[in-house]
C-alpha positions as CSV (number, residue, x, y, z in Angstrom):
1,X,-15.5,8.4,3.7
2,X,-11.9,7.5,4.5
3,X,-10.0,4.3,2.4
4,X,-7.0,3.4,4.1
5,X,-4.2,2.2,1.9
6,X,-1.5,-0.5,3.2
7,X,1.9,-0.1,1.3
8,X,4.2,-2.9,1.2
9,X,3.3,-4.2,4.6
10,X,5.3,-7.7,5.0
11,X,7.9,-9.6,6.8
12,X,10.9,-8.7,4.1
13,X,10.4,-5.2,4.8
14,X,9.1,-4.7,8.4
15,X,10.7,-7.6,10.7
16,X,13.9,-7.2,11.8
17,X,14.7,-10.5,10.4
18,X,13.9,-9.5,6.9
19,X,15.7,-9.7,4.1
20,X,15.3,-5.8,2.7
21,X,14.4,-4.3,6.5
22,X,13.2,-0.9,6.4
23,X,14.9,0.3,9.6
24,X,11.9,1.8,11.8
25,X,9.0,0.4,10.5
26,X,5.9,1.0,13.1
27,X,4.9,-2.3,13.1
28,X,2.2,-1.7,15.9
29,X,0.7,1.2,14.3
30,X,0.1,-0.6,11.3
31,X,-1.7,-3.6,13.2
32,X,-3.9,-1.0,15.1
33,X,-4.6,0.9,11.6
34,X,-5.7,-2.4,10.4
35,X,-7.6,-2.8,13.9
36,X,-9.9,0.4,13.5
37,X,-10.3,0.0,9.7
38,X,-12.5,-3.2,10.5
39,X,-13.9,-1.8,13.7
40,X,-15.0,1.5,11.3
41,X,-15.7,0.0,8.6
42,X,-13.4,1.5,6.2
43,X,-12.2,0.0,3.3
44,X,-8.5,-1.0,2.8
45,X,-6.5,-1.2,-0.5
46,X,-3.2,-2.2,-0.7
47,X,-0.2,-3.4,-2.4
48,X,2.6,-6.4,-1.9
49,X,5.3,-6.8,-3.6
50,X,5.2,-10.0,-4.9
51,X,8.3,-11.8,-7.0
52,X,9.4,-15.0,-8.9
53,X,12.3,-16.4,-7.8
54,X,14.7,-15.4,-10.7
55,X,13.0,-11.7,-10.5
56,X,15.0,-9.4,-12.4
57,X,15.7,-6.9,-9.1
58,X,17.5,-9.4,-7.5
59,X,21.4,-10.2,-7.0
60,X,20.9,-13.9,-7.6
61,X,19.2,-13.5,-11.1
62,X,20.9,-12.0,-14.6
63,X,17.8,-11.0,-15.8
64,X,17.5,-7.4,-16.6
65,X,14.7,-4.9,-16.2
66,X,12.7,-3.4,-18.9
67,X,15.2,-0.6,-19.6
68,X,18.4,-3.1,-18.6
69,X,18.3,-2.3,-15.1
70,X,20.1,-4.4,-12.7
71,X,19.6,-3.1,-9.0
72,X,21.1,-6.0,-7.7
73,X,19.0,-6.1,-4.4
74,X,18.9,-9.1,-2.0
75,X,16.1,-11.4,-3.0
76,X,12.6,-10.8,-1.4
77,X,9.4,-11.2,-0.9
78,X,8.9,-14.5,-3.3
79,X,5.5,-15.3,-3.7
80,X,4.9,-17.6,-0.8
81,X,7.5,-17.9,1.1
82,X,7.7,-16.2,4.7
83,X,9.3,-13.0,3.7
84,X,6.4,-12.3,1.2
85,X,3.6,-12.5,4.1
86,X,2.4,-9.6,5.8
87,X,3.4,-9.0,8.9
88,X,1.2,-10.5,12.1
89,X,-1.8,-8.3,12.7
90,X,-2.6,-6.4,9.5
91,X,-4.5,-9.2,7.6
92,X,-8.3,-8.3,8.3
93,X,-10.9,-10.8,8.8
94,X,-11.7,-11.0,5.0
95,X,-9.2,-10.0,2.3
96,X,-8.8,-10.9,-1.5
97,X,-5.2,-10.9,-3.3
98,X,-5.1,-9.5,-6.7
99,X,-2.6,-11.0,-9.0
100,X,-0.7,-8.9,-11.1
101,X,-2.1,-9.5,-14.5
102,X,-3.8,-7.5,-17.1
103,X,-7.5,-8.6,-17.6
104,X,-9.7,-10.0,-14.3
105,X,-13.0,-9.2,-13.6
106,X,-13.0,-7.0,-11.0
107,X,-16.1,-5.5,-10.7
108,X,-17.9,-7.9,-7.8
109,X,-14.3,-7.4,-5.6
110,X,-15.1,-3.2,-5.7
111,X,-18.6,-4.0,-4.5
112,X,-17.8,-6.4,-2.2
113,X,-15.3,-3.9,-0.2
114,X,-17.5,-1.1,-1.0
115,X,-20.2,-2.7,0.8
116,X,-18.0,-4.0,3.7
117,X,-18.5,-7.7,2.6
118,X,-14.6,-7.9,2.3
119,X,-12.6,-5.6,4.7
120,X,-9.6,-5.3,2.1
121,X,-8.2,-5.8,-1.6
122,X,-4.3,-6.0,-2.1
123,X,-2.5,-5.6,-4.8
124,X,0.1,-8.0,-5.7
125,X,3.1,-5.2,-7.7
126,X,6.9,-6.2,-8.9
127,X,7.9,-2.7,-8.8
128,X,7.7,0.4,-6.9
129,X,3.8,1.7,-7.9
130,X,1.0,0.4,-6.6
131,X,-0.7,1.3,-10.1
132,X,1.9,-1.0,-11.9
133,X,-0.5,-3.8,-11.5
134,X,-2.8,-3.1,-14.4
135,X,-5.7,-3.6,-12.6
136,X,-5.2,-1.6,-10.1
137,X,-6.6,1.8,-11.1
138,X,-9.6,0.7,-12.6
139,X,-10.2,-0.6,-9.0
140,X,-9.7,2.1,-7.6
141,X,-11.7,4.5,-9.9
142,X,-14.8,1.9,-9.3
143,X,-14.4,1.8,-5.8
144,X,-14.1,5.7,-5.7
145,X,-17.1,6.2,-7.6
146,X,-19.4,3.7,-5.5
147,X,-18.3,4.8,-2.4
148,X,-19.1,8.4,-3.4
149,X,-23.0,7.1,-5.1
150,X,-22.7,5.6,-1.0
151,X,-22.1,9.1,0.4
152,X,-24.3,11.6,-1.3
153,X,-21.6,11.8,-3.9
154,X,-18.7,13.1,-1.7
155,X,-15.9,11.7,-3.4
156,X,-13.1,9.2,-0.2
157,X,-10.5,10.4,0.7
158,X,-7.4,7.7,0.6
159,X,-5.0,7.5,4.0
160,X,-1.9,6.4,3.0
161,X,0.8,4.3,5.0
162,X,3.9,1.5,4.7
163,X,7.1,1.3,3.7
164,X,9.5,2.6,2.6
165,X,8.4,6.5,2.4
166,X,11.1,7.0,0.2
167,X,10.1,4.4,-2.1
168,X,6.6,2.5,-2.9
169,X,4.9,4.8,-0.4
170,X,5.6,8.1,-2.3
171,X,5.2,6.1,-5.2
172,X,1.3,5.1,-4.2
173,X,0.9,8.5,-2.9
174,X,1.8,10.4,-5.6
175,X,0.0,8.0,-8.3
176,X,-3.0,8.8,-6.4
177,X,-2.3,12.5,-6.3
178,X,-1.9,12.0,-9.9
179,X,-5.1,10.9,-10.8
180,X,-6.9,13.4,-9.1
181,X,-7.6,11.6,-5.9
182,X,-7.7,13.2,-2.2
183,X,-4.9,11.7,-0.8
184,X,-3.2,12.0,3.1
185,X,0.1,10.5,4.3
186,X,0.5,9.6,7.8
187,X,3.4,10.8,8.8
188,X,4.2,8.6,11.9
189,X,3.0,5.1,10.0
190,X,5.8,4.5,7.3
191,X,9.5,4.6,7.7
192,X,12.7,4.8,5.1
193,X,15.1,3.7,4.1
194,X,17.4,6.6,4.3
195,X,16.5,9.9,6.9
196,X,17.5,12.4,3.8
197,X,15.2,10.3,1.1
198,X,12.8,10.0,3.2
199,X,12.6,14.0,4.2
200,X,12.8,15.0,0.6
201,X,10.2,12.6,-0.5
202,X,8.0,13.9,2.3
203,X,8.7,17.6,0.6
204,X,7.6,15.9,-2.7
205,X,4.4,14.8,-2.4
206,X,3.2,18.0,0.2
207,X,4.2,19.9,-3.5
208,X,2.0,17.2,-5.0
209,X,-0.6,18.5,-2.9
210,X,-0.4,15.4,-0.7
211,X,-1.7,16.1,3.2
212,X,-0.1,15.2,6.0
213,X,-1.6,13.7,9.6
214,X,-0.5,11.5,12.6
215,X,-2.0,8.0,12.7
216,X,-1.6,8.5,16.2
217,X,-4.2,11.7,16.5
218,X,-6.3,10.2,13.9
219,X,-6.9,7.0,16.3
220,X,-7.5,9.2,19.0
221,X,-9.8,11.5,17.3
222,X,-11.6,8.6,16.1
223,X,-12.1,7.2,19.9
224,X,-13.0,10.3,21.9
């Protein structure tokens, strides 16, 4: 069983008009991944960067990261404003936002998308990792493990995507590599934010033993 995992999909970093676009960005393609996920039934996890307005990344704020960093990046996705949405098309029917907090019970959500009740589960992140929300591998080990009990124990395999590659994708990717998870990149459904970053990062996480596939051929495949 395939889980499809959405990184960073939203207006700040995939519309034109956004405020940190990530030049490229196969908008389409990630509304048609989102398309067959619900037509298949295959779960989606995913994360959004979510921020407070005076978040330490951006240019406008003097706060400072936990080890003094100051970035200095233009200020995005705020928690509801437009720039934090996702972009048009890759909301499923049913979804569930997980706030970025340490303690939540989480265990009716992994059933629920398990089961199919909810088509998807993202993860709301202030930095790079998917896995910096605290919550978030615990889901994902629960989900794992039912979906395998679902599948004569044949552990998913997690199909990653987003933006930027160079950034929070290899970020996701590689956390899952590095938790022992069976992990693919889809090589024609992310962009980033620079060619060369984005080649070597590609380079890192095939070492990482990270695959790589074509959304494109996968939804093909999946039709004929």
């Amino acid at each position: 069983m395939q889980v499809f995992v959405d990184v960073d999909v939203q207006f700040d970093f995939c519309d034109p008009e956004g405020a940190l676009h990530v030049a490229g960005s196969p908008n389409d393609l990630f509304a048609e991944l989102t398309r067959h996920a619900v037509r298949r039934r295959i779960p989606i996890v995913g994360s959004v960067d979510s921020h407070a307005w005076d978040a330490w990344e951006f240019a406008s704020s003097h706060n400072r990261g936990p080890a003094g960093e100051q970035p200095r990046f233009p200020d995005h996705c705020v928690k509801g404003t437009a720039g934090w949405l996702k972009m048009p098309g890759t909301l499923p029917p049913r979804f569930r936002f997980v706030p970025n907090v340490a303690e939540l019970a989480i265990e009716p959500w992994v059933a629920e998308l398990a089961s199919g009740t909810t088509n998807a589960v993202y993860f709301e992140k202030e930095v790079y990792s998917l896995f910096a929300n605290p919550l978030a591998e615990r889901f994902l080990r629960a989900l794992a493990a039912d979906l395998a009990q679902r599948d004569d124990g044949k552990p998913p395999a997690f199909v990653v995507y987003g933006v930027a590659t160079d950034y929070c994708v290899k970020a996701a990717a590689l956390g899952l590599r590095e938790r022992g998870f069976d992990c693919t990149l889809l090589t024609d459904a992310v962009a980033a934010v620079a060619a060369a970053g984005g080649g070597a990062a590609l380079e890192e996480m095939a070492r990482a033993g990270v695959k790589l596939a074509e959304a494109r051929r996968l939804l093909v495949e999946a039709a004929a």
